[in-house]
VOGU-3710 file (C-alpha; in Angstrom, 3 decimals, decimal comma):
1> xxxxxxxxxx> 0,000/0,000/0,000  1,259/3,441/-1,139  -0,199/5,877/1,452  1,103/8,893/3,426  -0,490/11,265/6,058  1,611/14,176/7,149  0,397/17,409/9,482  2,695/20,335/7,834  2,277/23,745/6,521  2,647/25,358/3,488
11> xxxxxxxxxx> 5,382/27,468/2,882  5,818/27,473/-0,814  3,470/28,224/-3,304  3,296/27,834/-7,270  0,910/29,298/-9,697  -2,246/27,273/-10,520  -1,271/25,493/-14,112  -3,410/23,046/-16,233  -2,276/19,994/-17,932  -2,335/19,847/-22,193
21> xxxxxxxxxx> -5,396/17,645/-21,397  -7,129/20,704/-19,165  -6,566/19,237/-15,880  -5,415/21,773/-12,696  -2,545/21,218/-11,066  -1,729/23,165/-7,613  1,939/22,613/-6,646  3,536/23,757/-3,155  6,708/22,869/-0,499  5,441/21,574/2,602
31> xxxxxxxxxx> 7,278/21,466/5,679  6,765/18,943/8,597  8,211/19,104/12,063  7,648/16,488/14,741  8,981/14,645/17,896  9,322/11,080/17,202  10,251/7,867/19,111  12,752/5,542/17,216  14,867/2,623/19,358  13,139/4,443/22,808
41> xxxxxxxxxx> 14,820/7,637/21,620  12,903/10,955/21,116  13,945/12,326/17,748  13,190/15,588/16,211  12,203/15,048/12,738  12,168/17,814/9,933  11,576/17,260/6,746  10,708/19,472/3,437  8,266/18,168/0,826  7,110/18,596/-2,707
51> xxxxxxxxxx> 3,323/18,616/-3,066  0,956/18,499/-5,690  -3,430/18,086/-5,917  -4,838/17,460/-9,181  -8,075/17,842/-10,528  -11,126/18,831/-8,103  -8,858/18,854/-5,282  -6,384/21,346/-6,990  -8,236/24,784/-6,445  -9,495/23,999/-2,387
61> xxxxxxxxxx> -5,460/22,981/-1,770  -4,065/25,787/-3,432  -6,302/28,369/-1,530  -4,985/27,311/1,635  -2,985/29,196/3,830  0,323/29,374/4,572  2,129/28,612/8,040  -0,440/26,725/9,081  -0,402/22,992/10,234  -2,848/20,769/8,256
71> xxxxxxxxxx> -3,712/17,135/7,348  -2,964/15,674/4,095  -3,370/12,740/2,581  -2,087/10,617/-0,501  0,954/9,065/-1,723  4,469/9,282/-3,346  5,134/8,837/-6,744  8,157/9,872/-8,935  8,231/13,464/-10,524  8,017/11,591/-13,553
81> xxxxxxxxxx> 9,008/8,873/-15,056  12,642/8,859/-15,645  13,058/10,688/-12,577  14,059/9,405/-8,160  13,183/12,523/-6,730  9,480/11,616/-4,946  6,471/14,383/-4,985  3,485/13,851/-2,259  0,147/13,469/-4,227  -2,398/15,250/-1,903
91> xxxxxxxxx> -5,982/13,939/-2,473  -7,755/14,629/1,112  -6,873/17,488/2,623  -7,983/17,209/6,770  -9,092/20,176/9,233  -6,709/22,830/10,174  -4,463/22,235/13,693  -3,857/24,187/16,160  -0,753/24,534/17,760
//
């Protein structure tokens, strides 16, 4: 199973673009910062992610706001084909967090 669920915030965002087939595309860099427990050690875990929603999705996740901590949902797939770098494929976008 290919799924991911990350609380981050936006701090990047692109234009909104369309694919040659008309589909919208909202792209963005989130950032994700949490305390974690590996081998019963706390770790501090920060990370910085490409993003992307497609389709009906697209416009709701590219009017959110920035700096704020949010839910997503989706999976990882390659930037394209001949590429390793991964991009997060938002398609549920949860409630806002507070912190």
């Amino acid at each position: 199973m290919n799924q991911l669920k990350l609380v981050a915030r936006i701090i990047e965002k692109s234009a909104l673009r369309y694919t040659p087939a008309g589909v919208p595309i909202a792209a963005a860099v989130l950032m994700h910062r949490s305390l974690q427990h590996e081998a019963n050690i706390e770790r501090i875990v920060e990370l910085e992610m490409n993003a992307q929603a497609a389709g009906n999705i697209s416009r709701a996740f590219h009017d959110l706001p920035l700096d704020v901590e949010i839910e997503f949902t989706g999976f990882l797939a390659r930037r394209n084909r001949n590429s390793k770098s991964l991009v997060f494929h938002v398609n549920e976008i949860g409630t806002h967090l507070l912190d």
